[in-house]
MMTF fields as JSON, N, C-alpha, C and O atoms, coordinates in Angstrom:
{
  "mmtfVersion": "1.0.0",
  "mmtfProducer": "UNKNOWN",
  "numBonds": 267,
  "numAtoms": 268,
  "numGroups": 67,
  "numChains": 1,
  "numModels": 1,
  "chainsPerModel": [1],
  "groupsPerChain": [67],
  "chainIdList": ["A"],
  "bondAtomList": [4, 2, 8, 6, 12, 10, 16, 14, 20, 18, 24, 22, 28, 26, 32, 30, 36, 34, 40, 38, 44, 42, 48, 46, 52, 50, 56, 54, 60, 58, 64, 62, 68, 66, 72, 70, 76, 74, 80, 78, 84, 82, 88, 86, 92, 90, 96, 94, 100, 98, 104, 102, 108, 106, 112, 110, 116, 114, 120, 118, 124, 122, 128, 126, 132, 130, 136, 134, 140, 138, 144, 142, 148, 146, 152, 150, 156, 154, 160, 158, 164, 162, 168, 166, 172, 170, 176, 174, 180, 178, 184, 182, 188, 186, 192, 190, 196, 194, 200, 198, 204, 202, 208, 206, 212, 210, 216, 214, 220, 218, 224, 222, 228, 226, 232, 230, 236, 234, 240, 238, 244, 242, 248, 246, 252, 250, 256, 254, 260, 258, 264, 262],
  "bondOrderList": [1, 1, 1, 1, 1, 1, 1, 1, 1, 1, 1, 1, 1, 1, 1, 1, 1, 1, 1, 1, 1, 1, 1, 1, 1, 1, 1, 1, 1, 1, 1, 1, 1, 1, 1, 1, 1, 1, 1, 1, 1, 1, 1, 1, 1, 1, 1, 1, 1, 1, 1, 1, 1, 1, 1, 1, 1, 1, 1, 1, 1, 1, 1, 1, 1, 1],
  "groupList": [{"groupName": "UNK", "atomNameList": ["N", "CA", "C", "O"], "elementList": ["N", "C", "C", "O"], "formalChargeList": [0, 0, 0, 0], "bondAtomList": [1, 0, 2, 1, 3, 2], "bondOrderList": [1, 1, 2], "singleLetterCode": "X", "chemCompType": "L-PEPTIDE LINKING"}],
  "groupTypeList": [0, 0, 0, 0, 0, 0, 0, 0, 0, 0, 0, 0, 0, 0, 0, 0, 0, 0, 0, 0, 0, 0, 0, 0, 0, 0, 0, 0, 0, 0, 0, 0, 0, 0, 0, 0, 0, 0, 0, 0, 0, 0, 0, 0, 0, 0, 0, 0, 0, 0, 0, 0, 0, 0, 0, 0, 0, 0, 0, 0, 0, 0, 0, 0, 0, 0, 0],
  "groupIdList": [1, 2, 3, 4, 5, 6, 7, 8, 9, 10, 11, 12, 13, 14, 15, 16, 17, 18, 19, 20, 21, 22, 23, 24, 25, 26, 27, 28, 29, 30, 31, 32, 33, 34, 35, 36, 37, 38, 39, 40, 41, 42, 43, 44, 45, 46, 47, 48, 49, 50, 51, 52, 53, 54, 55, 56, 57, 58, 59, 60, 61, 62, 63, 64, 65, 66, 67],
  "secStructList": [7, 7, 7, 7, 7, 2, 2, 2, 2, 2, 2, 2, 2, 2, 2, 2, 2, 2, 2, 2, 2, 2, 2, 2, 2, 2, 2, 1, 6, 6, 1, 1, 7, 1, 7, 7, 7, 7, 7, 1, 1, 1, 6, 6, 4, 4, 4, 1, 7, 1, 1, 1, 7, 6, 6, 2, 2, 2, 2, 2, 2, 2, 6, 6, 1, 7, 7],
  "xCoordList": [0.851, 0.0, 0.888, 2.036, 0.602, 1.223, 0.44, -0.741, 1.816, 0.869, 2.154, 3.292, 1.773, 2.429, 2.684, 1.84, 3.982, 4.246, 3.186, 2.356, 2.841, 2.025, 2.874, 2.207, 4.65, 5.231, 4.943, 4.703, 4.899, 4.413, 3.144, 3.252, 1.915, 1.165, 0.757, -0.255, 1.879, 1.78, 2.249, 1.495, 3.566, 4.039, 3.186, 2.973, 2.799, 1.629, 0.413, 0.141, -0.336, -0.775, -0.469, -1.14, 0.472, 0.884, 1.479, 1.781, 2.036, 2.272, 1.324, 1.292, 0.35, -1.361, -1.723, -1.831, -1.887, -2.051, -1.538, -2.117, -0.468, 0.785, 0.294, -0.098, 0.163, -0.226, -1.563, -1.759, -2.826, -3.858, -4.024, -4.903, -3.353, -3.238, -2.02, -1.944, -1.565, -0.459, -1.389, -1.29, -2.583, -2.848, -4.32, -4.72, -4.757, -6.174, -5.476, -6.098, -4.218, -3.903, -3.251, -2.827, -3.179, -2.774, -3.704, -3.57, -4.996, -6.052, -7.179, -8.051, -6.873, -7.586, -6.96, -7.736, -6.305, -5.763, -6.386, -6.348, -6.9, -7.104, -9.087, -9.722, -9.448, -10.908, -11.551, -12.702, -11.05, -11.758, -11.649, -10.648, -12.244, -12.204, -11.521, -12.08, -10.538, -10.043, -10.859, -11.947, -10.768, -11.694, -11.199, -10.317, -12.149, -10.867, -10.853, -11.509, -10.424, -10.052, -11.953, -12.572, -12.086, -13.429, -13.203, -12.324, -14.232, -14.02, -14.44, -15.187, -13.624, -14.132, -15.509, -15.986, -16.009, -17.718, -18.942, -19.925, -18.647, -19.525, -19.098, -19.866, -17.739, -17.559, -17.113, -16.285, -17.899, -17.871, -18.972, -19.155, -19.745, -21.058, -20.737, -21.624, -19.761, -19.605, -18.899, -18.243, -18.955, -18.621, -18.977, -18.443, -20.591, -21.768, -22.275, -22.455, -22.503, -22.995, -24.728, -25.459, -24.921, -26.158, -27.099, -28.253, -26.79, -27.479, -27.837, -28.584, -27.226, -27.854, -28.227, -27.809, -28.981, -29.03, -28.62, -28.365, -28.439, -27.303, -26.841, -25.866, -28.004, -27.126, -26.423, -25.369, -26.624, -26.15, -24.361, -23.304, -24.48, -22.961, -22.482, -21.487, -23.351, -23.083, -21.582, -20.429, -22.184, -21.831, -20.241, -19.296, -20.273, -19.638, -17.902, -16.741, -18.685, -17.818, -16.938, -15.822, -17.943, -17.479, -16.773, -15.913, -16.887, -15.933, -14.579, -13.643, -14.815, -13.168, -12.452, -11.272, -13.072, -12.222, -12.316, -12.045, -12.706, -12.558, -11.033, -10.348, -10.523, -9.282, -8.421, -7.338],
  "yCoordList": [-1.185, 0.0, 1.237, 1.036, 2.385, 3.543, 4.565, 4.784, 5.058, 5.92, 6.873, 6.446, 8.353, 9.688, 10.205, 10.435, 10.297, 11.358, 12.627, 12.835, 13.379, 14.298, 15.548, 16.205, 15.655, 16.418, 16.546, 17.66, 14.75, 14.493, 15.366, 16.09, 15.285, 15.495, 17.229, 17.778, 17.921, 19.115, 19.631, 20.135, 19.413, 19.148, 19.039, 19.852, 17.75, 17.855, 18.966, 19.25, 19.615, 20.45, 21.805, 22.34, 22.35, 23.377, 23.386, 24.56, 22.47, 22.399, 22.416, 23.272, 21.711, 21.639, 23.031, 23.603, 23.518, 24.884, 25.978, 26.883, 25.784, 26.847, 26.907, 27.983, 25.478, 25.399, 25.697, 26.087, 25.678, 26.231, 27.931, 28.533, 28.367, 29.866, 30.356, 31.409, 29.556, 30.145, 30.25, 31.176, 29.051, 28.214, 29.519, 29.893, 29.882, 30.879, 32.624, 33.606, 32.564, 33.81, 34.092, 35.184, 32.961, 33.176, 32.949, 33.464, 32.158, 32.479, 33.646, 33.73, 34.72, 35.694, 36.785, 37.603, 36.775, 37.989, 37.782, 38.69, 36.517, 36.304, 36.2, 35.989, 36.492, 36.298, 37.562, 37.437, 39.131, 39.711, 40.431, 40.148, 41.092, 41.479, 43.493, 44.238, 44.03, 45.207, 46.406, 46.393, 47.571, 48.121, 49.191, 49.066, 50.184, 51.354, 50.766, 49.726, 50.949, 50.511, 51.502, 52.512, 50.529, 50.957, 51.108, 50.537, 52.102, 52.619, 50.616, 49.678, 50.848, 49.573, 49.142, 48.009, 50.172, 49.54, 49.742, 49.003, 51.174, 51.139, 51.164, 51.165, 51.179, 49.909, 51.545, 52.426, 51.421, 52.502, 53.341, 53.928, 53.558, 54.089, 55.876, 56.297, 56.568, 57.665, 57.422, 58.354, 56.485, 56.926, 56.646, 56.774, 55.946, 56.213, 57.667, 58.3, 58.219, 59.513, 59.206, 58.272, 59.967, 60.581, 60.955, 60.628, 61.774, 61.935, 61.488, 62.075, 60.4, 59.293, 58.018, 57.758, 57.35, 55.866, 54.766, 54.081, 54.281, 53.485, 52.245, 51.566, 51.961, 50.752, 51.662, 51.155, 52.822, 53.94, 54.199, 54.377, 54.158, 54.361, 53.2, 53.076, 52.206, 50.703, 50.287, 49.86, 50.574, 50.517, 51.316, 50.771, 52.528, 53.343, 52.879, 53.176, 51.802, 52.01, 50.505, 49.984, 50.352, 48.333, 48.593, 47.765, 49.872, 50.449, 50.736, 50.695, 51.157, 51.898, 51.04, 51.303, 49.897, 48.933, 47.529, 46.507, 47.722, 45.94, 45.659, 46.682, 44.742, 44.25, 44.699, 44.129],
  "zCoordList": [0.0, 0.0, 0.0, 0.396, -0.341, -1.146, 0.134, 0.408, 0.751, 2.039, 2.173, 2.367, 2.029, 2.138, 3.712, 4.579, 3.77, 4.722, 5.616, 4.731, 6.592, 6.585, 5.347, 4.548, 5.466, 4.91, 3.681, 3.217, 2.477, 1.752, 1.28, 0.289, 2.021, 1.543, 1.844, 1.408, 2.735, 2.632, 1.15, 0.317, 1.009, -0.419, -1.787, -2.686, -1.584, -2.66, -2.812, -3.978, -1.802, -1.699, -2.153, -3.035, -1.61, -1.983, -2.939, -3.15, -4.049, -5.365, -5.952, -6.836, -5.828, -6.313, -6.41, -7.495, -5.433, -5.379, -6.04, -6.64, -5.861, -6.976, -8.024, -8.476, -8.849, -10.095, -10.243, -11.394, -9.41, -9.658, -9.574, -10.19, -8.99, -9.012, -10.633, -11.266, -10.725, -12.065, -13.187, -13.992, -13.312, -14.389, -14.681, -15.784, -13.556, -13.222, -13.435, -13.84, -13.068, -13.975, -15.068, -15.445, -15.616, -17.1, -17.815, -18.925, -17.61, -17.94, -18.066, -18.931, -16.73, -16.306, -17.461, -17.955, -17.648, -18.554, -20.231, -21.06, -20.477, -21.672, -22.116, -23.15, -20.631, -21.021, -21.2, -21.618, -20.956, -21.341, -22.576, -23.235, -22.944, -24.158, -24.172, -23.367, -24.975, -25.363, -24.822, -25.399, -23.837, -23.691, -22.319, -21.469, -22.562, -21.443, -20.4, -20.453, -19.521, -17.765, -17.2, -17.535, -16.374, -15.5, -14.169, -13.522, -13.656, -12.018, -11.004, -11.283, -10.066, -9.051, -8.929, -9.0, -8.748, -8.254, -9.294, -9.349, -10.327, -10.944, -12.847, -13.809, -12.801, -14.13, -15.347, -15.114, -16.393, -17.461, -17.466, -18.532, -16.584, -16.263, -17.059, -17.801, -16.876, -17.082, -18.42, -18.886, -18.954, -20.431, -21.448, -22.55, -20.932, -22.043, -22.245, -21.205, -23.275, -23.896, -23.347, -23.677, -22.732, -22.452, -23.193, -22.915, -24.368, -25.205, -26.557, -27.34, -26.734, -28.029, -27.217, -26.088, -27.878, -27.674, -27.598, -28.588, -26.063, -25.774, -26.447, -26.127, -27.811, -28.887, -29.757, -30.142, -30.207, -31.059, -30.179, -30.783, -29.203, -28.11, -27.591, -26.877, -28.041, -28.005, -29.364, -29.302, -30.044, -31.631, -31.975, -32.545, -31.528, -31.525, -30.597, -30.879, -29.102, -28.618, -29.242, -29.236, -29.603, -30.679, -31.592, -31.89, -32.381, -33.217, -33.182, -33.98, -31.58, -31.462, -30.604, -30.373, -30.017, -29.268, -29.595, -28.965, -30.585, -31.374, -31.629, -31.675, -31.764, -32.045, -32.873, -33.006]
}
């Protein structure tokens, strides 16, 4: 039978771990999409135009930050 150390299996753990945090931020950088930086809590709220229609400033902003 095949039986680990407690050290062992601290080991294994925190390698486990390492690699789940490396693997989740090299992922995190690739899921969102091109686009200005937003405030913490309420995002791009102030840099929709007010006065056209928000698929009209929808469109506009798909324009200038597409790839």
């Amino acid at each position: 039978m095949f039986s680990l150390s407690p050290l062992g299996v601290t080991l294994l753990a925190v390698t486990a771990s390492l690699l789940f945090i490396h693997r989740r931020r090299r992922n995190a950088r690739l899921l969102y999409p091109p686009g200005p930086k937003g405030y913490p809590v309420i995002g791009n709220v102030f840099d929709i135009p007010q006065d056209v229609p928000v698929w009209k400033a929808a469109m506009s902003m798909g324009e200038n930050y597409s790839g």
